[in-house]
C-alpha atoms as a printed R data frame, in Angstrom:
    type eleno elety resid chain resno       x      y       z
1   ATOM     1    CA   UNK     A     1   0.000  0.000   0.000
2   ATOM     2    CA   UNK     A     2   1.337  3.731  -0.825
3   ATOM     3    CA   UNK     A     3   1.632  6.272   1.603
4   ATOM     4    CA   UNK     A     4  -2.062  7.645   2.615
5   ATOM     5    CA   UNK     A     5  -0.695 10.984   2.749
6   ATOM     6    CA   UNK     A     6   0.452 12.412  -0.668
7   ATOM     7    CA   UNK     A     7   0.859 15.801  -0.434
8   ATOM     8    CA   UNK     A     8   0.840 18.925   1.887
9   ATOM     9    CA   UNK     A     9   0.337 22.270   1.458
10  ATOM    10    CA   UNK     A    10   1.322 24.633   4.259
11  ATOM    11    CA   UNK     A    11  -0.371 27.913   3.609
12  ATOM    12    CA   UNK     A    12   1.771 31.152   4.330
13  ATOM    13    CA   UNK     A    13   1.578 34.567   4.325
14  ATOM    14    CA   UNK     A    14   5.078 36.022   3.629
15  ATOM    15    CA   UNK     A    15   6.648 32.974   1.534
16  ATOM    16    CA   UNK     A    16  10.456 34.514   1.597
17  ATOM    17    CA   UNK     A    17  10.381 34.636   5.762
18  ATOM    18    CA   UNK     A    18   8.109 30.742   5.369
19  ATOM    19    CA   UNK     A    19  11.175 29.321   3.241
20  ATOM    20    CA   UNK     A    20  14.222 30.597   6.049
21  ATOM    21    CA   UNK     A    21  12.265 29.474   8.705
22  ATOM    22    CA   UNK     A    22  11.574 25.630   6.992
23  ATOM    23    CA   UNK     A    23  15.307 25.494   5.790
24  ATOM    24    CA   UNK     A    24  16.251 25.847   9.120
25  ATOM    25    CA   UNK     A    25  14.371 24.001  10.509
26  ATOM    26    CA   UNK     A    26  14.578 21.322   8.310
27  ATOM    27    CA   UNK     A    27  18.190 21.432   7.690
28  ATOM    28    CA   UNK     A    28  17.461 21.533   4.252
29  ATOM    29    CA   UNK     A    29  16.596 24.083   1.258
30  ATOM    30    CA   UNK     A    30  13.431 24.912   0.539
31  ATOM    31    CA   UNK     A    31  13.596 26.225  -2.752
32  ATOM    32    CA   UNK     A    32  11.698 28.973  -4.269
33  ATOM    33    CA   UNK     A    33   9.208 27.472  -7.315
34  ATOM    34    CA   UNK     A    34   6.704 28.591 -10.094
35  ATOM    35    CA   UNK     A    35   5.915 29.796 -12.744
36  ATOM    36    CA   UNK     A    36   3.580 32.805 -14.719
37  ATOM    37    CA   UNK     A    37   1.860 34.514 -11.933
38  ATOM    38    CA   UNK     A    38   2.499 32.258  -8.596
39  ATOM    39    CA   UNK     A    39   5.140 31.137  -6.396
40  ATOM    40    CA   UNK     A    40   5.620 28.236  -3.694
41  ATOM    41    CA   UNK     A    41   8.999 26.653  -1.421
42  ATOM    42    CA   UNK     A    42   9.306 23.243  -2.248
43  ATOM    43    CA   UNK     A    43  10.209 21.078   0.638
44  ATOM    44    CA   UNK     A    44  12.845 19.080   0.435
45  ATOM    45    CA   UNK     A    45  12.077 15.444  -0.637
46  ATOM    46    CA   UNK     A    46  13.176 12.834  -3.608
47  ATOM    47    CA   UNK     A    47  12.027  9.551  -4.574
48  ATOM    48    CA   UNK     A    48   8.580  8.289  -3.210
49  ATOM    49    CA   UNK     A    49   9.196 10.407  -0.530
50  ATOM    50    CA   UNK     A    50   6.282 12.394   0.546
51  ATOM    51    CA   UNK     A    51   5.928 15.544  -0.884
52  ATOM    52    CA   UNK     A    52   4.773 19.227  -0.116
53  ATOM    53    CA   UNK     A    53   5.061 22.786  -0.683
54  ATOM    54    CA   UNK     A    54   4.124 26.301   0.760
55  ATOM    55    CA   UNK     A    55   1.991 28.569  -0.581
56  ATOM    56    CA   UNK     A    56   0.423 31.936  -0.363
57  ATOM    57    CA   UNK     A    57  -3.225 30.684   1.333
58  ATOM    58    CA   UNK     A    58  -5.444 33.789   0.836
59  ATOM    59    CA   UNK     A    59  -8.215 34.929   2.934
60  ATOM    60    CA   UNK     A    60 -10.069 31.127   2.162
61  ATOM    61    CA   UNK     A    61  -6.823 28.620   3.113
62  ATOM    62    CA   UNK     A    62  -5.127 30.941   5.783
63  ATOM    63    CA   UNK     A    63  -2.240 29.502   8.520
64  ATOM    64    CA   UNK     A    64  -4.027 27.551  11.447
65  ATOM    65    CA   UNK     A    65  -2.646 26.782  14.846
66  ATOM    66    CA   UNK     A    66  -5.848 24.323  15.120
67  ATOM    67    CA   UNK     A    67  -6.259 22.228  12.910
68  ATOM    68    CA   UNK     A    68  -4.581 19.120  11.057
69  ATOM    69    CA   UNK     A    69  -1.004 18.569  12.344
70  ATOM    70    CA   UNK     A    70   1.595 17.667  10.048
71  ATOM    71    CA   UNK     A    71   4.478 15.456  11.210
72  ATOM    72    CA   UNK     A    72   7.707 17.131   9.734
73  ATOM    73    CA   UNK     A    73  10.886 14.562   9.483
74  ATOM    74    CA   UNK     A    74  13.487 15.961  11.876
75  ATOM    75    CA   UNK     A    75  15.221 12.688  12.730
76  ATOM    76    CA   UNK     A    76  18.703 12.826  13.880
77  ATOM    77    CA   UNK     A    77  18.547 16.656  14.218
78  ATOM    78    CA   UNK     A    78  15.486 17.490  16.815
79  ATOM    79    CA   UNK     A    79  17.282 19.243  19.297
80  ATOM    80    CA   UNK     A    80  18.527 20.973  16.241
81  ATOM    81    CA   UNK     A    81  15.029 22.064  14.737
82  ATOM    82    CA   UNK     A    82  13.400 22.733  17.950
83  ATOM    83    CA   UNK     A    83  16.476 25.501  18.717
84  ATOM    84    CA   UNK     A    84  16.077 26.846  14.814
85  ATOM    85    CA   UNK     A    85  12.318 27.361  15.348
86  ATOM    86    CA   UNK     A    86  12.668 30.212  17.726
87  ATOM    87    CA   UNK     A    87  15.228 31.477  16.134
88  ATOM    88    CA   UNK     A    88  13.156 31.826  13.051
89  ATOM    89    CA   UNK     A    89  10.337 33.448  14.009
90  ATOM    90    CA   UNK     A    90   8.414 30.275  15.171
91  ATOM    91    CA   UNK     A    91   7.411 29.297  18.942
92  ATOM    92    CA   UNK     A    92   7.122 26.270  21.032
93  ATOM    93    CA   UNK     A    93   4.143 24.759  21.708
94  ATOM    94    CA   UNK     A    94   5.566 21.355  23.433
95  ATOM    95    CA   UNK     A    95   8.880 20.656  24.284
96  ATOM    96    CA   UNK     A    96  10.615 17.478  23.103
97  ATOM    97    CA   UNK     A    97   8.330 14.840  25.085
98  ATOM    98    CA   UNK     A    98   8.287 10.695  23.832
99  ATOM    99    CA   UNK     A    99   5.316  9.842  22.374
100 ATOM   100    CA   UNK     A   100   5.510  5.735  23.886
101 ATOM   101    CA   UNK     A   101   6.666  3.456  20.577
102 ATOM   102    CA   UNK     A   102   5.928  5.915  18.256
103 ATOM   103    CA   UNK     A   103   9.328  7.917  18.815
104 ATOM   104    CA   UNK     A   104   9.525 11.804  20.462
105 ATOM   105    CA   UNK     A   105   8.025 14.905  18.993
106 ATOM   106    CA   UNK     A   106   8.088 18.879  19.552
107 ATOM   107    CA   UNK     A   107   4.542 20.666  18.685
108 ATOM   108    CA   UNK     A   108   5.719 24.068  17.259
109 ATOM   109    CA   UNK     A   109   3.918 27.320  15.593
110 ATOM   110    CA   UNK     A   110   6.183 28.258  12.053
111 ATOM   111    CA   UNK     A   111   6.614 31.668  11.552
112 ATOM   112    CA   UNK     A   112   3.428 31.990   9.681
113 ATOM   113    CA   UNK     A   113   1.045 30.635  12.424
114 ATOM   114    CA   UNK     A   114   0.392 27.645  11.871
115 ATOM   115    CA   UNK     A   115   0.897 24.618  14.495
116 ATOM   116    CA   UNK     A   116   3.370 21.577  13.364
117 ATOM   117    CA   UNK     A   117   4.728 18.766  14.765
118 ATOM   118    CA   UNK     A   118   8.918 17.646  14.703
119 ATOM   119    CA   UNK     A   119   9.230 14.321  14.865
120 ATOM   120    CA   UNK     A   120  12.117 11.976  15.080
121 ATOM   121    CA   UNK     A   121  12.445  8.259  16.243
122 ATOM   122    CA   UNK     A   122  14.900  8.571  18.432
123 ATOM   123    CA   UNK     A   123  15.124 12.012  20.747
């Protein structure tokens, strides 16, 4: 079976400060996208790999801190991403904390105000 989740979109409101604050707190680039009229930061990914982007929301898809959460990869750098969210505009919702089997997360709000989860395997 594929992955259930396919794709995310993370709606912004100022993509330039979104992209800093993801490569940062990824680790990774989030490059700057598009085409004839709009613009979105990829998030890092290859292969099979779950995809998604971030994009200028409007008044109808605006950042949420309720809402779904997303599980962003941050394994073998959590300390790492937690440190880079404040740094970047972001907040801390929930401290690194295990979550039993399932690993250890950090609930976070990303510079644009919406709530997202770092998540890593090992903490």
């Amino acid at each position: 079976m594929g992955h259930r989740i396919v794709w995310v979109d993370i709606p912004v409101t100022d993509l330039d400060r979104a992209i800093a604050f993801y490569s940062a707190v990824l680790g990774s680039q989030v490059t700057k996208e598009g085409g004839p009229g709009f613009s979105f930061g990829l998030l890092p990914h290859t292969g099979d790999e779950v995809g998604g982007c971030l994009y200028l929301g409007g008044a109808d898809n605006a950042p949420s801190a309720t809402g779904p959460l997303i599980y962003l990869n941050a394994e073998g750098r959590l300390a790492q991403a937690v440190d880079a969210v404040t740094s970047q505009g972001g907040r801390v919702v929930q401290p690194v904390h295990p979550i039993g089997p399932h690993g250890f997360r950090a609930i976070v709000v990303d510079s644009e105000g919406n709530r997202v989860a770092l998540h890593s395997p090992v903490g």
